[in-house]
C-alpha positions in Angstrom: -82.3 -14.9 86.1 -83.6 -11.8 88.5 -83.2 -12.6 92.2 -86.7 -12.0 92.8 -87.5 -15.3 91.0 -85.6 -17.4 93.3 -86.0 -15.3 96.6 -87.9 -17.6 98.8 -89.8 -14.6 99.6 -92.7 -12.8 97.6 -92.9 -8.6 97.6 -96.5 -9.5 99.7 -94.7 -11.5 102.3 -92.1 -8.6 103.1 -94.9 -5.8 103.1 -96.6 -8.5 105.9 -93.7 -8.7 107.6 -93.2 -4.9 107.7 -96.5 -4.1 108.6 -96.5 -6.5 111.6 -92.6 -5.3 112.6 -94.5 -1.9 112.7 -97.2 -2.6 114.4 -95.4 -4.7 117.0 -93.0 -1.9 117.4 -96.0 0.3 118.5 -97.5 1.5 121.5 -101.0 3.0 122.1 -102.6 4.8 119.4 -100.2 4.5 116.7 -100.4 0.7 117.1 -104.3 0.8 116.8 -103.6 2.8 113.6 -101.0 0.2 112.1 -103.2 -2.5 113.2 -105.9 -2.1 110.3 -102.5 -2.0 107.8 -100.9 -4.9 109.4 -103.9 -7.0 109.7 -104.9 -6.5 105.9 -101.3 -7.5 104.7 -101.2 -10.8 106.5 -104.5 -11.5 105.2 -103.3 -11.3 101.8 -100.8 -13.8 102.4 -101.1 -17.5 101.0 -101.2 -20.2 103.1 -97.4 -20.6 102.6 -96.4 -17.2 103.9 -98.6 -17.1 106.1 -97.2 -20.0 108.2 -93.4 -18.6 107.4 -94.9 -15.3 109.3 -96.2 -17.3 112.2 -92.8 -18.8 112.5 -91.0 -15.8 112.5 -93.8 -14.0 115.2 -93.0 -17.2 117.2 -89.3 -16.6 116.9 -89.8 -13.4 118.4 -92.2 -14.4 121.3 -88.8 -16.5 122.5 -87.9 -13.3 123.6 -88.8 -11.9 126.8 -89.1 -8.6 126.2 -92.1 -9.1 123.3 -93.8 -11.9 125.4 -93.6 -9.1 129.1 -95.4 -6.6 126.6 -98.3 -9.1 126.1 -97.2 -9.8 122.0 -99.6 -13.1 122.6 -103.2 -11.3 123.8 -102.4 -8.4 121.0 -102.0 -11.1 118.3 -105.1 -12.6 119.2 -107.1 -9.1 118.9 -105.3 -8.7 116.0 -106.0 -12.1 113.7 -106.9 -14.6 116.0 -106.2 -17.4 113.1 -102.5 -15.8 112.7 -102.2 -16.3 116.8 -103.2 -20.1 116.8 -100.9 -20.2 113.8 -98.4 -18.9 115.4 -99.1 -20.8 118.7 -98.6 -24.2 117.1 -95.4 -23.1 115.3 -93.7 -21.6 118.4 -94.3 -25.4 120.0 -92.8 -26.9 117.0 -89.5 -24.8 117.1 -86.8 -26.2 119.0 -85.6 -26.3 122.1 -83.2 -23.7 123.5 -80.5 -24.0 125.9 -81.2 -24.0 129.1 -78.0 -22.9 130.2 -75.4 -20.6 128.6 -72.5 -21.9 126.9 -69.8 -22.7 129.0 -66.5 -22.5 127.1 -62.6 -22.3 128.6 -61.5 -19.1 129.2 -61.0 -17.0 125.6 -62.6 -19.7 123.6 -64.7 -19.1 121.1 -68.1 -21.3 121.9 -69.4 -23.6 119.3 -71.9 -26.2 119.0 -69.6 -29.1 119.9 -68.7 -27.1 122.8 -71.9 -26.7 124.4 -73.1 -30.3 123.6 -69.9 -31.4 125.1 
């Protein structure tokens, strides 16, 4: 059996995906330019995909660095539905810590650790 029949993951998702890394990933006028690519790729995306992308893009928003270069207002000039999408994923995912993990000195953290 190919892998591309069981990858969870069509060729259509992964061109989204890369067209919206791009465009992300851009500043100014190149990300204007990538913006007509990486809006028609996520509109070709089934319903399915589409709400695996807005997880991912909320994934991303947990970090700071996207969310201090305004990643939320250029989604919403972007695809405003993929921004909503995206929106209500980001308050499904869970929680993070809200502390680091505080292990012994040379341990290795773990889960168990940090729920201790």
């Amino acid at each position: 059996m190919p892998i591309d029949s069981i990858a969870p993951w069509t060729h259509a998702y992964l061109r989204a995906q890369r067209a919206l890394s791009a465009w992300i990933e851009a500043d100014g006028r190149a990300a204007r330019r990538l913006a007509f690519a990486a809006r028609n790729a996520v509109m070709a995306l089934a319903a399915r995909e589409r709400a695996q992308l807005a997880r991912w893009v909320a994934w991303l928003l947990r970090s700071r660095a996207l969310v201090a270069r305004g990643l939320e207002q250029r989604l919403l000039r972007l695809d405003t539905r993929l921004a909503r999408t995206v929106a209500n994923a980001a308050a499904h995912l869970p929680a993070l810590p809200a502390a680091p993990m505080q292990t012994a000195r040379g341990a290795r953290p773990t889960l168990v650790s940090h729920l201790g």
